[in-house]
C-alpha angles and dihedrals in degrees: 000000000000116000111216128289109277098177112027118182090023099127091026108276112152128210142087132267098278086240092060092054089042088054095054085046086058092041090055086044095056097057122199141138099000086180112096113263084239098063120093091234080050104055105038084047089057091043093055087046091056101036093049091085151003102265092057094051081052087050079055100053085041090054091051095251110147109172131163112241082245091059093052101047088050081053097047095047095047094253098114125024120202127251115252086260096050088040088055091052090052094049088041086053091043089053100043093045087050106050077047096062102032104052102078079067097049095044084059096043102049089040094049115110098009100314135299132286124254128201116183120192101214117235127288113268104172097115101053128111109258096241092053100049132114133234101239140169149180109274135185131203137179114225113198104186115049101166104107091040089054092038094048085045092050092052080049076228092156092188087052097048083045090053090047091050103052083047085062095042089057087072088075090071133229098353102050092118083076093065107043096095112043148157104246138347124209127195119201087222 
């Protein structure tokens, strides 16, 4: 059994840990604010996210976010506009908030039926050396029990989603070590 990967991109494989790309698929899942945070449409959308109840106020404070009512209202009316640092707390506290909300349904979604189905596109290996490269090829899984990898990706704890999702890969057999880093990962949810 393969232990996992210690020195990834050593020999010029490209890709990114599987649990990386699965998070973006559950963040694409899980909808939301498509407008920049940047943008004034953006911003004032994710504010009224966060200020609508209690939960997301808290996502603020988590974020780091410590802001006077006055402040926000300026923001809120267009008379003020954050900082970039203040502008990346606000996105950090949407997303949080939102992964929050949203993964009850997600839980219920990806477990529905037995399970959903997984297919994962192996790493790039088209700058390593011939001797050195992998046989590798497309494979597709079906995980049955999605609740740590949507709980880990609720926390947005990225070493426990990693942790969930090599506990799923497993499930590939002897050779799962080849597919922990990818190049996409898509779910037929």
């Amino acid at each position: 059994m393969p232990d996992r990967t210690h020195d990834f991109g050593l020999y010029g494989a490209r890709g990114e840990r599987g649990s990386q790309a699965a998070a973006r698929v559950l963040d694409s899942l899980a909808g939301g604010i498509t407008s920049p945070v940047t943008s004034r449409r953006g911003l004032t959308a994710r504010l009224r996210y966060l200020t609508r109840s209690p939960a997301g106020r808290h996502a603020m404070r988590e974020a780091g976010l410590t802001i006077t009512p006055r402040t926000l209202r300026a923001w809120l009316g267009g008379k003020q506009r954050p900082n970039r640092n203040n502008l990346e707390k606000i996105d950090t506290a949407y997303r949080t908030l939102r992964r929050r909300n949203v993964a009850g349904h997600l839980l219920r979604r990806l477990n529905a039926n037995g399970g959903t189905r997984v297919e994962i596109h192996p790493l790039d290996q088209s700058r390593v050396p011939d001797p050195r490269q992998r046989v590798l090829e497309y494979r597709r899984f079906n995980i049955r029990a999605w609740d740590a990898i949507i709980d880990a990706w609720a926390r947005n704890d990225p070493r426990a989603l990693d942790d969930a999702w090599i506990d799923q890969i497993i499930n590939l057999g002897s050779q799962w070590g080849k597919y922990e880093y990818v190049t996409s990962v898509g779910f037929a949810a």
